[in-house]
The first five atom37 places (N, CA, C, CB, O) and aatype in JSON, in Angstrom:
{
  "aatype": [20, 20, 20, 20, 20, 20, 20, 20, 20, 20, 20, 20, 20, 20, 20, 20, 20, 20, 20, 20, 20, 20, 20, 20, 20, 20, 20, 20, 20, 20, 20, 20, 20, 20, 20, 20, 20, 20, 20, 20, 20, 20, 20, 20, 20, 20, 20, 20, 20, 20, 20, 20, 20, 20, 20, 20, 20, 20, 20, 20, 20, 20, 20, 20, 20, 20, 20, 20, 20, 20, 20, 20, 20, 20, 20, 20, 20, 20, 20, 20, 20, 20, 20, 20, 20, 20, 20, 20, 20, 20, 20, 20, 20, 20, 20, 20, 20, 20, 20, 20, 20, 20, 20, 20, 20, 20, 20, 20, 20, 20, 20, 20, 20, 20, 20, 20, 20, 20, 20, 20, 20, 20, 20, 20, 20, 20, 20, 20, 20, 20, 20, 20, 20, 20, 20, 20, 20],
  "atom_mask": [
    [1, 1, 1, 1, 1],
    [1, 1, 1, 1, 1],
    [1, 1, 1, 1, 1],
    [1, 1, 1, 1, 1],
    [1, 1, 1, 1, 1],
    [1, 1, 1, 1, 1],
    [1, 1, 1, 1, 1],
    [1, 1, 1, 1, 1],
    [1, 1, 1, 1, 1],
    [1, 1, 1, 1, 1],
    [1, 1, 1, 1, 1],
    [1, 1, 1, 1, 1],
    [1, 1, 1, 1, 1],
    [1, 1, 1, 1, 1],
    [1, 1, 1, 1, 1],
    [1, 1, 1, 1, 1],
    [1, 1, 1, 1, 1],
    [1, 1, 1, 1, 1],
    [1, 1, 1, 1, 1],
    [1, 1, 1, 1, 1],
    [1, 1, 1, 1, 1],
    [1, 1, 1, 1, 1],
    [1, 1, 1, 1, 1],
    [1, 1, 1, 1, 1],
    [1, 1, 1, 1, 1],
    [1, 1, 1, 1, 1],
    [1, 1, 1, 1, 1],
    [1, 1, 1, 1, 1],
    [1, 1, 1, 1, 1],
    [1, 1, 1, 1, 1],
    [1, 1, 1, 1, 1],
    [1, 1, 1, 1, 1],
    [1, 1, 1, 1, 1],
    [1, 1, 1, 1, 1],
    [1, 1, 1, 1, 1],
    [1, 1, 1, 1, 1],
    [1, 1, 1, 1, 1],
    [1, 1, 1, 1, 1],
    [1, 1, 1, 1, 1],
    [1, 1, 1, 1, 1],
    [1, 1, 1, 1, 1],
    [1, 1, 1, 1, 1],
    [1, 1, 1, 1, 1],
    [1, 1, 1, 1, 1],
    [1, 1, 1, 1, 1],
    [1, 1, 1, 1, 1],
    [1, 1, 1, 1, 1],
    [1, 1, 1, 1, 1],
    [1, 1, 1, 1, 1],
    [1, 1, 1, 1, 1],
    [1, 1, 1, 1, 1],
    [1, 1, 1, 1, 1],
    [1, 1, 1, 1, 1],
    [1, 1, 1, 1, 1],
    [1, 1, 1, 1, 1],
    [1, 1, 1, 1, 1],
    [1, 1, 1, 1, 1],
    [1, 1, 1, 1, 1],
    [1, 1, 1, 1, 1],
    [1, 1, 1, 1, 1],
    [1, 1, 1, 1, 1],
    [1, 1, 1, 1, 1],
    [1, 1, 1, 1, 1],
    [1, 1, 1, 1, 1],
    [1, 1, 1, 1, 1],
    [1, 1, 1, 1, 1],
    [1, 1, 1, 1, 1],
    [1, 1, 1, 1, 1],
    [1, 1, 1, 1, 1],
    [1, 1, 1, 1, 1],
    [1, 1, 1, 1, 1],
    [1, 1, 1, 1, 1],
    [1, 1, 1, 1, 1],
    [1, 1, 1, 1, 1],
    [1, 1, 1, 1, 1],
    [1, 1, 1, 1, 1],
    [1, 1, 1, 1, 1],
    [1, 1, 1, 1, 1],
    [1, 1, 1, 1, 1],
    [1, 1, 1, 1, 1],
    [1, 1, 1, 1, 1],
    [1, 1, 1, 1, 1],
    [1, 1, 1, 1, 1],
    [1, 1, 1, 1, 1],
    [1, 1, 1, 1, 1],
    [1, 1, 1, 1, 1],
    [1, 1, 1, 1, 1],
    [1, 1, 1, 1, 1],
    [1, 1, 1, 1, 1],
    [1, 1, 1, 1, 1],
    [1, 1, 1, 1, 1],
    [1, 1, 1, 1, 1],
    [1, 1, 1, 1, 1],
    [1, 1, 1, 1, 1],
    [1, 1, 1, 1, 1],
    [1, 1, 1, 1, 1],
    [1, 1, 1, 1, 1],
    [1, 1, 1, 1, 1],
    [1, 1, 1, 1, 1],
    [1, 1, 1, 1, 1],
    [1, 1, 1, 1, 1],
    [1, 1, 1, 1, 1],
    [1, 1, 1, 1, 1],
    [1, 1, 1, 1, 1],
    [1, 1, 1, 1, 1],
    [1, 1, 1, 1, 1],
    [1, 1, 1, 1, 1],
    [1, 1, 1, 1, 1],
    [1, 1, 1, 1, 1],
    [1, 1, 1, 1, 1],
    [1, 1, 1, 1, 1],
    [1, 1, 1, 1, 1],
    [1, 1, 1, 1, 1],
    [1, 1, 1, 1, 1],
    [1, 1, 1, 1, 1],
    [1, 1, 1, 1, 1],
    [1, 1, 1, 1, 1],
    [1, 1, 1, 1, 1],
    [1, 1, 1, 1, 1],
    [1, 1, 1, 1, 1],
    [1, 1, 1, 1, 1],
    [1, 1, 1, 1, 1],
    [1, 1, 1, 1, 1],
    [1, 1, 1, 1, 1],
    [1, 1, 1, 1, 1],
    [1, 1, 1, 1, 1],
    [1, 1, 1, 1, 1],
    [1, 1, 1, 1, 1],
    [1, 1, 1, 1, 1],
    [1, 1, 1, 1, 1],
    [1, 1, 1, 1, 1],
    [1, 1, 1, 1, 1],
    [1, 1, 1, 1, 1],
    [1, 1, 1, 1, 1],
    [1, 1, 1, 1, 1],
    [1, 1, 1, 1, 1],
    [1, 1, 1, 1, 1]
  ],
  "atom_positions": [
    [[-6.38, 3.78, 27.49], [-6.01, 2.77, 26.51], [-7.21, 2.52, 25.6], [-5.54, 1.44, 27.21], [-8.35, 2.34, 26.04]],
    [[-6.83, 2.51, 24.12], [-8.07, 2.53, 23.23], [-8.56, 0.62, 23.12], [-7.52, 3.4, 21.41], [-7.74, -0.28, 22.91]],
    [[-9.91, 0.45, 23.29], [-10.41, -0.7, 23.23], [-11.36, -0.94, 22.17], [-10.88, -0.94, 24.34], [-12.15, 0.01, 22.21]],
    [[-11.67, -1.74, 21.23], [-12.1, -2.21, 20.31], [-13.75, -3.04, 20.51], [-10.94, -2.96, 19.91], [-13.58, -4.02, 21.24]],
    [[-14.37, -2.99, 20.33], [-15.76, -3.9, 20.54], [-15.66, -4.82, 19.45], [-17.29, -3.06, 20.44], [-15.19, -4.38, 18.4]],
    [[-15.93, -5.78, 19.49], [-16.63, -6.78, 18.59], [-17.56, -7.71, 18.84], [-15.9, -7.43, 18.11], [-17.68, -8.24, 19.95]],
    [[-18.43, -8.05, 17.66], [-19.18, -8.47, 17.91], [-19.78, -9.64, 16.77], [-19.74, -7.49, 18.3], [-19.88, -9.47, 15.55]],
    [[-20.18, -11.05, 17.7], [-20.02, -11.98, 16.79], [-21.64, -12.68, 17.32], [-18.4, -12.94, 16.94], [-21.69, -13.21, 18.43]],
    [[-22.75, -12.63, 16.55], [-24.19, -13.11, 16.98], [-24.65, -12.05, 17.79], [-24.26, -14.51, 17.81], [-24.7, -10.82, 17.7]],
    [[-25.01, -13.0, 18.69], [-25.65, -11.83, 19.85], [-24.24, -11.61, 20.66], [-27.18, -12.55, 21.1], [-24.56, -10.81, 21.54]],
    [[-23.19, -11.84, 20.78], [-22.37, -11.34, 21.81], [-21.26, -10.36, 21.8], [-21.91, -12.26, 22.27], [-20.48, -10.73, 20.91]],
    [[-20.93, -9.54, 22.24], [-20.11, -8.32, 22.23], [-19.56, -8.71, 23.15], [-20.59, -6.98, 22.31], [-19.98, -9.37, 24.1]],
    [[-17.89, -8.05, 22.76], [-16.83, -8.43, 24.09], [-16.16, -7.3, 23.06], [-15.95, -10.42, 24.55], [-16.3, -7.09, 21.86]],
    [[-15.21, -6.53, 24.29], [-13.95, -5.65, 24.27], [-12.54, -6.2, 24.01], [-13.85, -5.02, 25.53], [-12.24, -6.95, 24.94]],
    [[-11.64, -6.12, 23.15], [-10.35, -6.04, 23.63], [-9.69, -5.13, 23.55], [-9.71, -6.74, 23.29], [-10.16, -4.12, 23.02]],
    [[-8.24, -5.13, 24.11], [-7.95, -3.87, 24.41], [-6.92, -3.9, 22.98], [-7.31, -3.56, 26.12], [-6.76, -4.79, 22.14]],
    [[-6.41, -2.78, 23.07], [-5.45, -2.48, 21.42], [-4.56, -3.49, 21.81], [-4.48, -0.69, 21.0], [-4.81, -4.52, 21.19]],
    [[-3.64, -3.61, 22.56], [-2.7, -4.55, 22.71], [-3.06, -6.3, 22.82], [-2.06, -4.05, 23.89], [-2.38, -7.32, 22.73]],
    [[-4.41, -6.01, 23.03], [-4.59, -7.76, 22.6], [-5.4, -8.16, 21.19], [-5.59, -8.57, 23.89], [-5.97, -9.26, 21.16]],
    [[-5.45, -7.39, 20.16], [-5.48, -7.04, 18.59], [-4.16, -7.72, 18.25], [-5.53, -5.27, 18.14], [-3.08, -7.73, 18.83]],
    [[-4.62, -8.32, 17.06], [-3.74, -8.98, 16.44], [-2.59, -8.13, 15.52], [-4.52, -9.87, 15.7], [-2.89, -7.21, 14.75]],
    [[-1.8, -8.41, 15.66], [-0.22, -7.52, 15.01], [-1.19, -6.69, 13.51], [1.67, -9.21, 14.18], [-1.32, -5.5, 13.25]],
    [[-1.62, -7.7, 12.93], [-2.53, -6.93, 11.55], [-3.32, -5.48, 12.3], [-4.13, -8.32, 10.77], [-2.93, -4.32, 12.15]],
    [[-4.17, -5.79, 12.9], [-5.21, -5.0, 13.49], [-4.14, -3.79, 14.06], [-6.22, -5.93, 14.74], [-4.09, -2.69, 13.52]],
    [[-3.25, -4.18, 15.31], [-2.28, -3.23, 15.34], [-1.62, -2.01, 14.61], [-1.67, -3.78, 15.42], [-1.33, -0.85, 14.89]],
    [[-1.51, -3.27, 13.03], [-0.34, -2.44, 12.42], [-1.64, -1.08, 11.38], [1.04, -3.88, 11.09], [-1.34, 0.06, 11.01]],
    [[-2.85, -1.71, 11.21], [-3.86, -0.91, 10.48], [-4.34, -0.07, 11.32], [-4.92, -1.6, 9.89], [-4.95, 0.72, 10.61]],
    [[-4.46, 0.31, 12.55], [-4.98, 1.2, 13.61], [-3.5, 2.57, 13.61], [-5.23, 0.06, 15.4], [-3.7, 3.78, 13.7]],
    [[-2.3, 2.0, 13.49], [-1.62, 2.65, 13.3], [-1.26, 3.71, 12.15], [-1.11, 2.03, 13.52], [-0.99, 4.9, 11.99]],
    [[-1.43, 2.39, 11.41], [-1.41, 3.25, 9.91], [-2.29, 4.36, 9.58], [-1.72, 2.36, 8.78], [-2.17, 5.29, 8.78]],
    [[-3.26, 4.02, 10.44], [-4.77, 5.23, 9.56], [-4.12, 5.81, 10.91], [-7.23, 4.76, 9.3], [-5.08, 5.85, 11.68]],
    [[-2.91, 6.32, 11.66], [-3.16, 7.22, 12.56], [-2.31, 8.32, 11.96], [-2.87, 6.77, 14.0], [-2.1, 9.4, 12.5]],
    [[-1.77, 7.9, 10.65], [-0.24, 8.3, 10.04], [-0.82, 9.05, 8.59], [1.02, 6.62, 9.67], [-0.26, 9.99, 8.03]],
    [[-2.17, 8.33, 8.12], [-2.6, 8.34, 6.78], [-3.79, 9.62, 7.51], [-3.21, 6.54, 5.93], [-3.7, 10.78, 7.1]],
    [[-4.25, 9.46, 7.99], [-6.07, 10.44, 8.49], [-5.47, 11.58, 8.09], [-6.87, 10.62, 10.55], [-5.84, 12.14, 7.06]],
    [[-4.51, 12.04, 8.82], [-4.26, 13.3, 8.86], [-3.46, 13.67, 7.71], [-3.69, 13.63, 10.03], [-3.49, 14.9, 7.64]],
    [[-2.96, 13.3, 7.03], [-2.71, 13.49, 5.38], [-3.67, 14.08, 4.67], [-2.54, 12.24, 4.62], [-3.67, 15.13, 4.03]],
    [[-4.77, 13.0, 4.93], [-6.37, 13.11, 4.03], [-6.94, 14.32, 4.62], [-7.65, 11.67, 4.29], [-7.37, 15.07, 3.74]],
    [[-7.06, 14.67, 5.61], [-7.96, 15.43, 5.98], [-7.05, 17.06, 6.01], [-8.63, 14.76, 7.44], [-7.58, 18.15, 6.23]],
    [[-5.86, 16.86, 5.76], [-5.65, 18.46, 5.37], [-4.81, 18.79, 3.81], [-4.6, 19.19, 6.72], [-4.59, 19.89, 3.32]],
    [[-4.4, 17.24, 3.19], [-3.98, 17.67, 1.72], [-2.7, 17.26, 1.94], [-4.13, 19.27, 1.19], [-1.9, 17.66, 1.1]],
    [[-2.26, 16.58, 2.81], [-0.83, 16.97, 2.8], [-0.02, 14.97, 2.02], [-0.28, 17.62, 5.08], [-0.73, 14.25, 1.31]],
    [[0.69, 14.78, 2.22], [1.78, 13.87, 1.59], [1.98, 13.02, 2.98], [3.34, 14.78, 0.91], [2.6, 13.45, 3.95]],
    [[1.33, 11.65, 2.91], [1.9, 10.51, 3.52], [2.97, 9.42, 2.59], [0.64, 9.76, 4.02], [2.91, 8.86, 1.49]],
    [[4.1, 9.51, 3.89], [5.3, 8.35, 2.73], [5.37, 7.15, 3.55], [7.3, 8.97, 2.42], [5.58, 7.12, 4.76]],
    [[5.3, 6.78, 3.26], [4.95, 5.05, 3.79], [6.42, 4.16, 3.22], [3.09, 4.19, 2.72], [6.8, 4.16, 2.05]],
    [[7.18, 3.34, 4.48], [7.78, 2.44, 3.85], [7.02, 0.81, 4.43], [9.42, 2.73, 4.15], [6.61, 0.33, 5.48]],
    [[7.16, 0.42, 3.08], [6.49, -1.42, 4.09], [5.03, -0.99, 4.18], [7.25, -1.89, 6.34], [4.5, -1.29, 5.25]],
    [[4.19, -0.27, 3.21], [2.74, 0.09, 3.82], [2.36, -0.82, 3.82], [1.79, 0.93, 3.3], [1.39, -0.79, 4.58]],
    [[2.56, -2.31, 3.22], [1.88, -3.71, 3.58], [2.61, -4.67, 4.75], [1.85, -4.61, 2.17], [2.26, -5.84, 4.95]],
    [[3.2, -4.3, 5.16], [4.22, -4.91, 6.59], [2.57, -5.23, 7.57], [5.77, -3.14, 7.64], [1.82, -4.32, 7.92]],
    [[2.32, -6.92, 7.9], [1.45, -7.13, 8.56], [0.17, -6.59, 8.56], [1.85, -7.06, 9.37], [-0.58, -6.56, 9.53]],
    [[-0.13, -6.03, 7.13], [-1.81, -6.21, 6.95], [-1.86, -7.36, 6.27], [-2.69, -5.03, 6.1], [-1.08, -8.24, 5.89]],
    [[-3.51, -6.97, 6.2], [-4.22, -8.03, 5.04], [-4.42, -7.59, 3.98], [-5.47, -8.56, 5.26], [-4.99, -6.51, 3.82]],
    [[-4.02, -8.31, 3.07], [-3.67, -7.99, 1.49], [-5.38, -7.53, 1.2], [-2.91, -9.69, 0.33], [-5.37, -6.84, 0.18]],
    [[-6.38, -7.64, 1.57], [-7.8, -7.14, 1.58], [-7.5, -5.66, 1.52], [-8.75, -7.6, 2.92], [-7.6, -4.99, 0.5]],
    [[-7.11, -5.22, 2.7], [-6.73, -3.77, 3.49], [-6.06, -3.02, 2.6], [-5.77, -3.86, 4.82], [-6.48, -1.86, 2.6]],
    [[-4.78, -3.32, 1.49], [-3.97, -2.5, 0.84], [-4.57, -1.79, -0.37], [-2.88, -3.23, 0.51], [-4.14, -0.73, -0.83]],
    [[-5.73, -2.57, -0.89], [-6.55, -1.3, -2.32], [-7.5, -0.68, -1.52], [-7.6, -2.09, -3.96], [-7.99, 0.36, -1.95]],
    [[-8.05, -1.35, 0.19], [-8.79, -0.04, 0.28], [-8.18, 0.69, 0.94], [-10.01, -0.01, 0.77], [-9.11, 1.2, 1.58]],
    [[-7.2, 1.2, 1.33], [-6.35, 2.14, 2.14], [-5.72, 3.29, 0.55], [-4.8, 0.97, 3.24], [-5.43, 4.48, 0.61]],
    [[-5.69, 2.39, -0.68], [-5.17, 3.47, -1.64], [-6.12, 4.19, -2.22], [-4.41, 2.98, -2.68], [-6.15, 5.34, -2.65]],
    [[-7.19, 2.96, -2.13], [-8.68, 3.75, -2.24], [-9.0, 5.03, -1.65], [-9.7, 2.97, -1.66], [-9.69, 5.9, -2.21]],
    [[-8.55, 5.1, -0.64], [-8.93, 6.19, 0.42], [-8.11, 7.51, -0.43], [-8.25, 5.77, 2.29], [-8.34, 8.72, -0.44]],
    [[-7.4, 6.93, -0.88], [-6.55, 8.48, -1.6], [-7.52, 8.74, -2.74], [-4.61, 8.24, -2.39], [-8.1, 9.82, -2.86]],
    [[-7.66, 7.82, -3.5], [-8.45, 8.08, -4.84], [-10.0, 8.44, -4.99], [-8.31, 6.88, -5.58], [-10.65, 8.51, -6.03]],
    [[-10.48, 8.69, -3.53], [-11.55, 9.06, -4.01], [-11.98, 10.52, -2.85], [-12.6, 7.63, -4.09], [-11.82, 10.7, -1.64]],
    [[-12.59, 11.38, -4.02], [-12.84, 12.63, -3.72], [-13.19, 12.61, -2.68], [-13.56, 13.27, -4.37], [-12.62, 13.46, -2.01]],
    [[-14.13, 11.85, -1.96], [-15.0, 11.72, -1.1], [-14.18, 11.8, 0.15], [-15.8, 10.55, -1.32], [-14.09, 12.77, 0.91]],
    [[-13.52, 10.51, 0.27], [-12.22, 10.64, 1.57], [-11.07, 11.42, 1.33], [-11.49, 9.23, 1.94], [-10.13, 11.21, 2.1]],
    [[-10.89, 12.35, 0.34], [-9.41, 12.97, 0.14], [-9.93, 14.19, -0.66], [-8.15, 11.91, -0.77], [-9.89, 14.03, -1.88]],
    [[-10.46, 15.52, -0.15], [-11.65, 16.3, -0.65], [-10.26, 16.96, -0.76], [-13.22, 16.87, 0.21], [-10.39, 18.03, -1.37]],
    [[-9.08, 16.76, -0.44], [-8.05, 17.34, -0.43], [-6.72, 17.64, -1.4], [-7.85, 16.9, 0.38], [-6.0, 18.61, -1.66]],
    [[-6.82, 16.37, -1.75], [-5.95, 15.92, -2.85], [-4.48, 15.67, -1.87], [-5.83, 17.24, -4.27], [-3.36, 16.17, -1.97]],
    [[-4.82, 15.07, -1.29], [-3.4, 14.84, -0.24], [-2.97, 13.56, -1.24], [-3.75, 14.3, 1.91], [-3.7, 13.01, -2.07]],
    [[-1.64, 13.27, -0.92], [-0.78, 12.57, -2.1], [-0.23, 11.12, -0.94], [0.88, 13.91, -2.91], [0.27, 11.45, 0.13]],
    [[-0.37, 9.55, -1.28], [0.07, 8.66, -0.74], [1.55, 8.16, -1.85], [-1.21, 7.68, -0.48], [1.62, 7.89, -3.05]],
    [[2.42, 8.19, -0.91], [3.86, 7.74, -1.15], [4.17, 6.42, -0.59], [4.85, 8.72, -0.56], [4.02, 6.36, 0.63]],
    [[4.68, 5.02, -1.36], [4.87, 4.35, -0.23], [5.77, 3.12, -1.19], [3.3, 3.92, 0.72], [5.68, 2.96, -2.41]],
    [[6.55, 2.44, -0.33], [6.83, 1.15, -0.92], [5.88, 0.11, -0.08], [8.49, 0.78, -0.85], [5.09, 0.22, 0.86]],
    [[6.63, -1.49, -1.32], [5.62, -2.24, -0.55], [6.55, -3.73, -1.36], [3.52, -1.8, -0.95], [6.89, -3.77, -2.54]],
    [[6.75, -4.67, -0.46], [6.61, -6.0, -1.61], [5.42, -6.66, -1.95], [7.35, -7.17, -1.21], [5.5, -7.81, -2.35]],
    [[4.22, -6.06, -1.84], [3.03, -6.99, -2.87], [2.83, -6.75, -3.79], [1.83, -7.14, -2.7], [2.26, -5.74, -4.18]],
    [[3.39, -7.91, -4.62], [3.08, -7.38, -6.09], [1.88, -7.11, -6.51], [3.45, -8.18, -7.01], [1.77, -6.47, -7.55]],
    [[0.9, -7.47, -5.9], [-0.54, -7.37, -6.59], [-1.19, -5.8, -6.69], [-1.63, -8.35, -5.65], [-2.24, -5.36, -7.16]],
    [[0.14, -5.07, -5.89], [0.06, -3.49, -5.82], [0.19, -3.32, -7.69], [1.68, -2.6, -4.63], [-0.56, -2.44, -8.13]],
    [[0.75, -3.8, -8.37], [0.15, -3.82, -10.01], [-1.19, -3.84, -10.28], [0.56, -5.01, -10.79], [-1.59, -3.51, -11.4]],
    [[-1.53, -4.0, -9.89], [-3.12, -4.54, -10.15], [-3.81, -3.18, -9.85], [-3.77, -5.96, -9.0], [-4.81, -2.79, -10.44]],
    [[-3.44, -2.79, -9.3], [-4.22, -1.57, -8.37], [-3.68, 0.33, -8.74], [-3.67, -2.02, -6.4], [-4.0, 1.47, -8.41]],
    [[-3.06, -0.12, -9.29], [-1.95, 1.04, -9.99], [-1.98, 1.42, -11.02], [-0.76, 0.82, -10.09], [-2.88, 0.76, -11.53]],
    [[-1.38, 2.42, -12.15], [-1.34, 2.47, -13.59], [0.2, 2.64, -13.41], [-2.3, 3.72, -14.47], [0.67, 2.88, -12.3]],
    [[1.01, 2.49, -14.57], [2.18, 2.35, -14.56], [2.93, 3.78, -14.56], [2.45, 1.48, -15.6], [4.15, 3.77, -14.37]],
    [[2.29, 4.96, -14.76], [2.67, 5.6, -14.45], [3.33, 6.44, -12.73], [2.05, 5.78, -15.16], [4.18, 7.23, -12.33]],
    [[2.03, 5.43, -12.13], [2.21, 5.6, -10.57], [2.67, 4.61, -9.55], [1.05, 5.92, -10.08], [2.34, 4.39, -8.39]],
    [[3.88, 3.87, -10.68], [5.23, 2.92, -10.0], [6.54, 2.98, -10.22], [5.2, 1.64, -10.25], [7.15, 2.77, -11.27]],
    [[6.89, 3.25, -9.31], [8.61, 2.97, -9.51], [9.28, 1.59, -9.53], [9.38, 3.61, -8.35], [8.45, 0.82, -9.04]],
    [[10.13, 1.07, -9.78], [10.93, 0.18, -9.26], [12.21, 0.28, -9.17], [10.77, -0.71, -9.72], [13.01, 0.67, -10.02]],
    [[12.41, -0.13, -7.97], [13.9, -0.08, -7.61], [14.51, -1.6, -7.62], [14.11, 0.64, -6.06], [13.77, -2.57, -7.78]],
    [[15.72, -1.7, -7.46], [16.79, -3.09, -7.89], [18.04, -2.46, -7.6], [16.79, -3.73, -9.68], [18.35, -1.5, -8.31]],
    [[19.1, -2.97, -6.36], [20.08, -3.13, -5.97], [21.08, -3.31, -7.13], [19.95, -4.02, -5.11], [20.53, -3.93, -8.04]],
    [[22.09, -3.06, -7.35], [23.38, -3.5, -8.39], [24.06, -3.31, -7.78], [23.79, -2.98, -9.63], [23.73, -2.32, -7.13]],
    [[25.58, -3.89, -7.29], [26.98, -3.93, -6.9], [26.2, -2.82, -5.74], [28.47, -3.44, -8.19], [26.44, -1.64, -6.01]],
    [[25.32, -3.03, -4.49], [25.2, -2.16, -3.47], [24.89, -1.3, -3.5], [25.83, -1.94, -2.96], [25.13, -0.56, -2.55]],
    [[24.15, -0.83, -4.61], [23.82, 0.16, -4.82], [22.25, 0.21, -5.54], [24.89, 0.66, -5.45], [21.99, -0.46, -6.54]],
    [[21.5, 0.88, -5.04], [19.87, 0.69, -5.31], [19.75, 2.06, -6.73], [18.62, 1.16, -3.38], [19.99, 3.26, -6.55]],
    [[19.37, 1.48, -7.9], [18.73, 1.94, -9.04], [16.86, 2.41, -8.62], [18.96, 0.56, -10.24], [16.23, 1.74, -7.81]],
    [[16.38, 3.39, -9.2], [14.49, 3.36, -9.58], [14.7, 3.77, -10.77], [13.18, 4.48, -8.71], [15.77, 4.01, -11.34]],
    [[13.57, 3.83, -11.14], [13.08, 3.67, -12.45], [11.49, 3.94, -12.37], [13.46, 2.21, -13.01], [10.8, 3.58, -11.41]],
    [[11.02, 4.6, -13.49], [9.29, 4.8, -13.29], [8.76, 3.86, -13.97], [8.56, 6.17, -13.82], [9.53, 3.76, -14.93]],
    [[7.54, 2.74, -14.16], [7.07, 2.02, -14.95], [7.15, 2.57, -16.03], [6.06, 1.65, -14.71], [7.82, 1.94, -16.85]],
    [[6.61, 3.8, -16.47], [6.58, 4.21, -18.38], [7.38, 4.78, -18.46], [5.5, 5.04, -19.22], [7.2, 5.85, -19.04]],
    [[8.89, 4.46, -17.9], [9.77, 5.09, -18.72], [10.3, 3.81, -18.97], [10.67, 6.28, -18.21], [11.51, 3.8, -19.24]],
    [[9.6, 2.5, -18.94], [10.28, 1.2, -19.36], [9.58, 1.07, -21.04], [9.79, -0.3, -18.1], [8.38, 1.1, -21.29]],
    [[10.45, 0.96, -21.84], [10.28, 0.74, -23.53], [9.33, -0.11, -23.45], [11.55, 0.14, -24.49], [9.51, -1.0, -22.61]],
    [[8.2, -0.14, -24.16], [6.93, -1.67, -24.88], [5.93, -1.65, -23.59], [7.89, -3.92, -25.06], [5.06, -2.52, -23.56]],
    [[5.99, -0.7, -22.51], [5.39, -1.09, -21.55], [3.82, -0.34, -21.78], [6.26, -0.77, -20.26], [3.85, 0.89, -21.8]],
    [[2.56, -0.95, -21.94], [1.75, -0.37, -22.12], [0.56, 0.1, -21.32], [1.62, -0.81, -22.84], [0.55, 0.08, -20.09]],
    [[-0.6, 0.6, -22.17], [-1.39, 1.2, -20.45], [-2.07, -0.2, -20.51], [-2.86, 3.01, -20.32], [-2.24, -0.63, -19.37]],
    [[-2.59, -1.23, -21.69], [-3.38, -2.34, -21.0], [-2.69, -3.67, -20.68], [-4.54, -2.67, -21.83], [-3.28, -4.7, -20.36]],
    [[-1.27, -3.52, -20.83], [-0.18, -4.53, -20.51], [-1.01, -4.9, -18.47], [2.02, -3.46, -20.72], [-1.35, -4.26, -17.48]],
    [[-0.92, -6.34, -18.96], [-0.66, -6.72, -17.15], [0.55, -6.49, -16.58], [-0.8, -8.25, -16.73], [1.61, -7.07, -16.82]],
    [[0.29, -5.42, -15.63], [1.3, -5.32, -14.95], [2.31, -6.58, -14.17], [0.78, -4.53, -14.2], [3.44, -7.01, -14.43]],
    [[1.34, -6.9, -13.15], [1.46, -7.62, -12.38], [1.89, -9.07, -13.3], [0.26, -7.5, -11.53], [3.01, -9.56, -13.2]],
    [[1.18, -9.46, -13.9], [2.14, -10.75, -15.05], [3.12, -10.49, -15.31], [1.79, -11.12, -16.44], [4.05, -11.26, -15.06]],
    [[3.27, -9.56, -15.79], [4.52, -9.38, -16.5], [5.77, -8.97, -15.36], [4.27, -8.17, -17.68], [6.9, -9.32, -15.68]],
    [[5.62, -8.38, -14.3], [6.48, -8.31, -13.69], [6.48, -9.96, -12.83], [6.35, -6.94, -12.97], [7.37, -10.38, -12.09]],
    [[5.98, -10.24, -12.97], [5.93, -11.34, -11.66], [6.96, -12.52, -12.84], [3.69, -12.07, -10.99], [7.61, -13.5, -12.48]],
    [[6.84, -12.11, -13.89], [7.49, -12.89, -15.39], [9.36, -12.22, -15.65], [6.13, -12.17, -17.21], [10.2, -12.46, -16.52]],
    [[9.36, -11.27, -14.37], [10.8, -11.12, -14.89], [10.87, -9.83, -15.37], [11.22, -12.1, -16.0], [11.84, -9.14, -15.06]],
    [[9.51, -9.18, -16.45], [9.86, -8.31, -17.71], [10.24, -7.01, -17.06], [8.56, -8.11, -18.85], [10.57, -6.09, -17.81]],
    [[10.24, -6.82, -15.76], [10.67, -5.54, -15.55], [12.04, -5.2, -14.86], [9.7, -5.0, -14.88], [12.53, -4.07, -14.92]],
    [[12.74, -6.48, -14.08], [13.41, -6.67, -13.5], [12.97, -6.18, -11.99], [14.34, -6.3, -14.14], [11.8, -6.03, -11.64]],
    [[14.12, -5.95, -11.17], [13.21, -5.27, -9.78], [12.97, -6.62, -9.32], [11.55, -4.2, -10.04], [11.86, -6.6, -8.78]],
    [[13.58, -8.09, -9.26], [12.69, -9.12, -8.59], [14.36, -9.41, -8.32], [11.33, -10.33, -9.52], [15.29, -9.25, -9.11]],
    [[14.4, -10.11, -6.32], [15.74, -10.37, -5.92], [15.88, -11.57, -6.45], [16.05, -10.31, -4.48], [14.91, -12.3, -6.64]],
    [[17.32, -11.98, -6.8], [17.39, -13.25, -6.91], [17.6, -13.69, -5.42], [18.43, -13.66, -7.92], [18.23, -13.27, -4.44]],
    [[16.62, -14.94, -5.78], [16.71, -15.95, -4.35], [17.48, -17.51, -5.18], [14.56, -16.36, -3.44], [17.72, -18.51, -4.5]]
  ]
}
């Protein structure tokens, strides 16, 4: 069973994976799904890649794709997610959005949306409605 060290001042203590918090869980998992993508080139598809992390964790995990250094490979990350702040971190060319109608799920690529530009805020503007893709509650 894999165990974790931490360490807070002078004191170190173990826990074991199962007494890691659901976050810690769900990120030990994920890089067990993502490593091996990176390290031979290949295509991770992710649904929910933010399901119980920390919103900290989600630009550096895309990070990990974008830079030569960790991805000498050019391996490709696929994924949905509901954080919007995944705008922020993106160019609009490298988002889809999808939106349900009568049961049935539509996508769409960000620049194939009319007026949408490369220094437009993403993230404003969708969080504003302008792209649609937001459920009504």
């Amino acid at each position: 069973m894999p165990f974790s060290i931490h360490r807070y001042e002078d004191t170190e203590f173990e826990l074991s994976f199962f007494e890691e918090s659901n976050g810690t869980q769900s990120a030990y998992a994920l890089l067990g799904l993502l490593l091996p993508a990176l390290q031979t080139g290949g295509v991770a598809i992710i649904d929910e890649l933010d399901n119980d992390l920390h919103p900290h964790l989600l630009p550096v995990i895309i990070d990990l794709f974008r830079s030569q250094h960790s991805n000498p490979h050019n391996a490709q990350l696929i994924f949905s997610c509901h954080t919007p702040e995944v705008f922020n971190l993106l160019h609009k060319h490298q988002i889809y959005l999808v939106e349900k109608y009568q049961q049935k799920s539509e996508a769409w690529r960000l620049d194939d949306v009319e007026g949408v530009r490369n220094d437009d805020n993403l993230y404003a503007k969708y969080m504003a409605g302008a792209f649609d893709a937001v459920p009504n509650v």
